[in-house]
C-alpha positions as a Markdown table, in Angstrom:
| # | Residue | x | y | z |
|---|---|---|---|---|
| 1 | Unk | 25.2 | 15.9 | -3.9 |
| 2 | Unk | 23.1 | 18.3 | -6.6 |
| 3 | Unk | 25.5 | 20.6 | -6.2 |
| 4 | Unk | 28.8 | 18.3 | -6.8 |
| 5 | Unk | 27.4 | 16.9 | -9.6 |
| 6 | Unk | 27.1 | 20.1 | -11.4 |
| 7 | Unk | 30.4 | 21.1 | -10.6 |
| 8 | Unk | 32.0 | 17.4 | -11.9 |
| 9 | Unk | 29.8 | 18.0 | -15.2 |
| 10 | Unk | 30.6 | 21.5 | -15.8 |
| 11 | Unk | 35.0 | 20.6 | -15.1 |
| 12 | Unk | 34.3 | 17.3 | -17.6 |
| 13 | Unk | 32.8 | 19.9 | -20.2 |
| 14 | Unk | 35.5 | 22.2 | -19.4 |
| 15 | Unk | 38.3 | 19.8 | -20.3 |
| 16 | Unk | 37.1 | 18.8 | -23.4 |
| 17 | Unk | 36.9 | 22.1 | -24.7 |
| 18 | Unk | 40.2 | 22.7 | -23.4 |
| 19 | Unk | 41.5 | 19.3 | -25.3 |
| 20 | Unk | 39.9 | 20.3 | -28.6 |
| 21 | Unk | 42.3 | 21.3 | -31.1 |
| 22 | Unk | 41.2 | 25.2 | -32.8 |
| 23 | Unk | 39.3 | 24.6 | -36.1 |
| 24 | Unk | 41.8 | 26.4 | -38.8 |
| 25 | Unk | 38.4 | 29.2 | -38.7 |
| 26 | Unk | 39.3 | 30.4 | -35.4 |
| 27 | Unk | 43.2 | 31.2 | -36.8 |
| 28 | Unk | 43.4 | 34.9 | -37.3 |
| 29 | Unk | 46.3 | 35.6 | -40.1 |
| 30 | Unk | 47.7 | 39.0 | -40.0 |
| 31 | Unk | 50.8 | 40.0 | -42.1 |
| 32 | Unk | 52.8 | 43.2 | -41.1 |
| 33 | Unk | 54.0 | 45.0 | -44.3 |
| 34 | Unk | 53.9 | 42.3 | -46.5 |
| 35 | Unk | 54.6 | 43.8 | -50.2 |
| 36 | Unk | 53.6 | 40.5 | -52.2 |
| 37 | Unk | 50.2 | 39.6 | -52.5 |
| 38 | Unk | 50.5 | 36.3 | -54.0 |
| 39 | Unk | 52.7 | 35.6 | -50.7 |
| 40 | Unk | 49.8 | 36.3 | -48.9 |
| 41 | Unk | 47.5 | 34.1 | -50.9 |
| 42 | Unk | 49.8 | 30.9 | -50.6 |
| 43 | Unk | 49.9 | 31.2 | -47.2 |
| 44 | Unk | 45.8 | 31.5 | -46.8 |
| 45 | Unk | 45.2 | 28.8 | -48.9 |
| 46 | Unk | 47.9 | 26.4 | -47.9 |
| 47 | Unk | 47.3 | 27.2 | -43.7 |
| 48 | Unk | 42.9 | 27.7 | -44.2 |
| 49 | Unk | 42.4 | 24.0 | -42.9 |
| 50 | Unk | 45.4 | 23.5 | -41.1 |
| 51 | Unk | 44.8 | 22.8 | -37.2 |
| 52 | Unk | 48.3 | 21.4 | -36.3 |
| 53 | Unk | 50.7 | 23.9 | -34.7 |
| 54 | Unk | 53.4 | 21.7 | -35.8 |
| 55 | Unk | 52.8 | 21.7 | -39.4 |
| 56 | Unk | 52.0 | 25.2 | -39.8 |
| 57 | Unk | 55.5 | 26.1 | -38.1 |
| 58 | Unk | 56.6 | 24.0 | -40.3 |
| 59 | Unk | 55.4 | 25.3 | -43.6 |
| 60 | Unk | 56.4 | 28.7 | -42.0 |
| 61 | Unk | 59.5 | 27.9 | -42.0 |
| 62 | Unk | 60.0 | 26.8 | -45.5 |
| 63 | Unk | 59.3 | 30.1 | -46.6 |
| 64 | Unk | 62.3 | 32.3 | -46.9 |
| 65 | Unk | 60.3 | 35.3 | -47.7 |
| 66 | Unk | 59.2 | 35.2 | -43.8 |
| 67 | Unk | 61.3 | 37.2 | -41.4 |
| 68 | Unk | 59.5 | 36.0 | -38.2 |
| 69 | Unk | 56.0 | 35.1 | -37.1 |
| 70 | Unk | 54.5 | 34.7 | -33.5 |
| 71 | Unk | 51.6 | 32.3 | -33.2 |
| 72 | Unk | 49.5 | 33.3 | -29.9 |
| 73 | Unk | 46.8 | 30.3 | -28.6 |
| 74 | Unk | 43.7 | 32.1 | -27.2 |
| 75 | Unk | 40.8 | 30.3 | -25.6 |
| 76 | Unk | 38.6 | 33.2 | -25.2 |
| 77 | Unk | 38.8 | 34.5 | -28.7 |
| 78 | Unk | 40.3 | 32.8 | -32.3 |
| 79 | Unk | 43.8 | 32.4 | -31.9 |
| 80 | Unk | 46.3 | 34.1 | -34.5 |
| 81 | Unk | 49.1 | 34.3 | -36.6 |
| 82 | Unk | 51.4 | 37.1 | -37.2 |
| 83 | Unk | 53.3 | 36.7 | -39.9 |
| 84 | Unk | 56.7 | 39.7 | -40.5 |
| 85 | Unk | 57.8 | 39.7 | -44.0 |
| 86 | Unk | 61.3 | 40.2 | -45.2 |
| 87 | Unk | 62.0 | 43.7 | -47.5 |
| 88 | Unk | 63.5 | 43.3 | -50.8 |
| 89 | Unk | 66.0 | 46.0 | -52.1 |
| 90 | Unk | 66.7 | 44.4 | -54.9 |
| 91 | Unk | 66.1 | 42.0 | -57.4 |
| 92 | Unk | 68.2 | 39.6 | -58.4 |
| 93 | Unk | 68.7 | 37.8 | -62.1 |
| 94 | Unk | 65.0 | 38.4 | -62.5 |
| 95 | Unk | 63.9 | 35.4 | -60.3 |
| 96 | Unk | 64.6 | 36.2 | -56.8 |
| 97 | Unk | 64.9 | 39.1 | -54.2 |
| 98 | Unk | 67.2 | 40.0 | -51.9 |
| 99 | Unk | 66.8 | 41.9 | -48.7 |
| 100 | Unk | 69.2 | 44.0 | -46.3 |
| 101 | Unk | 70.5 | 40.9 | -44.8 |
| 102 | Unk | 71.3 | 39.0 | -48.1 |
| 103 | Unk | 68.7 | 36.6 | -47.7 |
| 104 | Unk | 67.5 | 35.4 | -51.2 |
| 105 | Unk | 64.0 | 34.1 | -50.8 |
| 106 | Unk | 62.3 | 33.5 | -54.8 |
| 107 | Unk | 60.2 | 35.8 | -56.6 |
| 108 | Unk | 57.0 | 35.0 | -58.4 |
| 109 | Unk | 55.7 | 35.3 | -61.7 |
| 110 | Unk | 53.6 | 37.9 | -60.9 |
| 111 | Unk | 54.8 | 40.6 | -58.3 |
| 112 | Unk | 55.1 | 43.9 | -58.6 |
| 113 | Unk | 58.7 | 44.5 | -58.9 |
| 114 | Unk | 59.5 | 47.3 | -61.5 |
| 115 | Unk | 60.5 | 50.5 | -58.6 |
| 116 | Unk | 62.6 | 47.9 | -56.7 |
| 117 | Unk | 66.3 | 47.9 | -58.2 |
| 118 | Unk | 67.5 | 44.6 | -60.8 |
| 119 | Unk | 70.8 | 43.6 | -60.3 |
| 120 | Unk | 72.1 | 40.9 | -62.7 |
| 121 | Unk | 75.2 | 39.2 | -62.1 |
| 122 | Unk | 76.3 | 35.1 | -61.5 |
| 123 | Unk | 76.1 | 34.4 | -57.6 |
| 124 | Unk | 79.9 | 34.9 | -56.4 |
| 125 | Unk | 80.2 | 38.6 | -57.6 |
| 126 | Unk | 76.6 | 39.7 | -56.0 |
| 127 | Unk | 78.4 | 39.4 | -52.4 |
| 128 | Unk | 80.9 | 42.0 | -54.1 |
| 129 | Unk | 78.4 | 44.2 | -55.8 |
| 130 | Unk | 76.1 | 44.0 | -52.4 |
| 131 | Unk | 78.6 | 46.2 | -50.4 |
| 132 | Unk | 78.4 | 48.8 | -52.8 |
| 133 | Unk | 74.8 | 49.1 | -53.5 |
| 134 | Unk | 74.0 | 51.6 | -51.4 |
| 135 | Unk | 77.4 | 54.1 | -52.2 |
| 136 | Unk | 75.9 | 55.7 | -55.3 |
| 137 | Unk | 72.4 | 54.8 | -54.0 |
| 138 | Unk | 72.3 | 57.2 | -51.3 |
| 139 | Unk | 74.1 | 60.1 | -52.3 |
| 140 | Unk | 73.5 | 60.9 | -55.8 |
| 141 | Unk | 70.5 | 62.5 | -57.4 |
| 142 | Unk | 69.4 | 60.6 | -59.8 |
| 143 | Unk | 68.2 | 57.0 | -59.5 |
| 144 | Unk | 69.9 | 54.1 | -59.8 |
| 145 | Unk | 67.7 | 51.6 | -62.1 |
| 146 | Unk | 69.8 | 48.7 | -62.5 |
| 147 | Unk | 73.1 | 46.7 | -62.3 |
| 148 | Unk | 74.9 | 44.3 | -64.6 |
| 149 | Unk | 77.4 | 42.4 | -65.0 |
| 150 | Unk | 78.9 | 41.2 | -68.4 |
| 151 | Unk | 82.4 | 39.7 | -68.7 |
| 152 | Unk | 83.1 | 42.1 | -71.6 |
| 153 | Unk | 82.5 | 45.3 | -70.3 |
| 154 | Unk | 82.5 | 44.5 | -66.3 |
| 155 | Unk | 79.5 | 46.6 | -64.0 |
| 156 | Unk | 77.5 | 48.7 | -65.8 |
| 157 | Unk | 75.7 | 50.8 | -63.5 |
| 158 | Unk | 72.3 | 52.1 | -65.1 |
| 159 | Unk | 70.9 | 55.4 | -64.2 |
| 160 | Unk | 67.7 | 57.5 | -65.4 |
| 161 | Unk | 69.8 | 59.7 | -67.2 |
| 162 | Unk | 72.4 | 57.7 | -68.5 |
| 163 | Unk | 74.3 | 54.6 | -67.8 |
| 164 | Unk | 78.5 | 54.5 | -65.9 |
| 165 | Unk | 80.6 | 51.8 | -66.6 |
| 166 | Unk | 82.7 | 50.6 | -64.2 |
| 167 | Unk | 84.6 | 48.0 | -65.1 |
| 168 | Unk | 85.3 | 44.4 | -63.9 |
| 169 | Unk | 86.4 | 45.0 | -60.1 |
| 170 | Unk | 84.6 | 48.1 | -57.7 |
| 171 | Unk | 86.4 | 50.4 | -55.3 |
| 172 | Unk | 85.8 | 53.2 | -53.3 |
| 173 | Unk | 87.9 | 55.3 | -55.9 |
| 174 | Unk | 85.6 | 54.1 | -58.6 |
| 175 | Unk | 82.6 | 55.6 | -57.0 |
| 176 | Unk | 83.8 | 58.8 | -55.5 |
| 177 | Unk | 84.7 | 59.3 | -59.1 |
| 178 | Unk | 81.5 | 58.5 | -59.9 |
| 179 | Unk | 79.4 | 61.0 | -57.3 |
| 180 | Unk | 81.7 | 64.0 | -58.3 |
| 181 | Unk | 80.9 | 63.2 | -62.6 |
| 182 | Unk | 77.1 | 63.4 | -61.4 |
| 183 | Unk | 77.5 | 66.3 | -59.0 |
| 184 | Unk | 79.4 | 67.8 | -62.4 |
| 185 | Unk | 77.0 | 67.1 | -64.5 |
| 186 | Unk | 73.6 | 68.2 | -62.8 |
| 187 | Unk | 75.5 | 71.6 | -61.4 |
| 188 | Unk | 76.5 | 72.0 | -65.5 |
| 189 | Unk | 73.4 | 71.1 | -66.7 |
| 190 | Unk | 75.3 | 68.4 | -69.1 |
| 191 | Unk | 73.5 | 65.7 | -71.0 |
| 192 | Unk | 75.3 | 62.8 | -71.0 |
| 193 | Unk | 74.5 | 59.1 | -72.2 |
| 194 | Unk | 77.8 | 57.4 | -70.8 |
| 195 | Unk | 80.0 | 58.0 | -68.1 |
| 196 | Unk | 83.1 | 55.3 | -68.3 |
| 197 | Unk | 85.4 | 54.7 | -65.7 |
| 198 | Unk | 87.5 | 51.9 | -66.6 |
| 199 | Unk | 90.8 | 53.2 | -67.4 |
| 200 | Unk | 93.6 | 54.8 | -64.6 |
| 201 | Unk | 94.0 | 57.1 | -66.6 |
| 202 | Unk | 90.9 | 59.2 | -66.5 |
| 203 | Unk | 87.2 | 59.3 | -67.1 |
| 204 | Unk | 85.7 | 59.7 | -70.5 |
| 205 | Unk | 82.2 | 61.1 | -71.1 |
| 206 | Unk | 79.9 | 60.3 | -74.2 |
| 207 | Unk | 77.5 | 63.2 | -74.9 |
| 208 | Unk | 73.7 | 62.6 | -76.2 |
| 209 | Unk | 73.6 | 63.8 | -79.5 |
């Protein structure tokens, strides 16, 4: 009878422990190459009393900057949350980012944002511009710094060294263009402020002074 007692008192304890929802303490958040800090922060503060599974997928969700998360239950050791955040390429009219996917998810105040690429452009053409990003990108040497669009002048594409204007529409032409002036003008050693490609009929060059 001893012996059944202890066992019925030690299952009773059991199952309350079980029922007991994890004190927000016990929630281990990890982020995996997360490149915003203050991301970070909102998350710690908004989740660091937060017990509910369905409220913290909820806020989760809300936040376009996460790619994924996995939230694991462990009753043998605090249970965690990994949270995967999206990559930026670019930067978008100076209040948002954009990733590989074209996700825009909004940028804040404060992050660290001047190696990352600006593009600047209303919302219909940066579909357009987003398939051609990577052209010069990749294969040129010198980096790209920004893009923009003004309905005078078209793209402007700005480089270290200099800036190429493009014009109001972007083709394949356009850039192979393009990579052959740079290729020209590293292998000549030429200093140039503007390359222009907006007329069929050639390409002009503007020489620094």
């Amino acid at each position: 009878m001893k012996l059944q007692s202890k066992k019925r008192t030690f299952l009773a304890s059991f199952l309350i422990l079980f029922l007991i929802p994890s004190h927000s303490a016990e929630f281990e958040i990890n982020f995996i190459e997360t490149f915003d800090e203050n991301y970070m922060l909102e998350v710690i503060q908004e989740l660091k009393y937060e017990n509910n599974i369905k409220r913290i997928k909820t806020f989760l969700d809300q936040k376009h900057w996460i790619e994924r998360y996995e939230i694991k239950r462990n009753f043998s050791k605090p249970s965690s949350i990994n949270i995967y955040s999206r990559k930026p390429i670019f930067v978008w009219n100076n209040d948002s980012f954009v990733d590989k996917d074209l996700v825009i998810f909004p940028k804040n105040e404060n992050s660290l944002s001047n190696k990352i690429l600006m593009i600047n452009c209303p919302e219909p053409l940066l579909y357009e511009v987003f398939d051609w990003i990577k052209y010069p990108i990749d294969l040129a040497e010198t980096k790209l710094i920004s893009i923009n669009y003004n309905s005078v002048e078209g793209w402007i594409f700005e480089f270290e060294d200099f800036e190429a204007k493009l014009g109001k529409s972007l083709d394949s032409y356009k850039f192979e263009n393009l990579l052959k002036t740079i290729e020209y003008l590293y292998a000549k050693r030429k200093n140039v402020s503007i390359v222009d490609l907006r007329s069929n009929a050639g390409i002009s060059l503007k020489y620094d002074k």
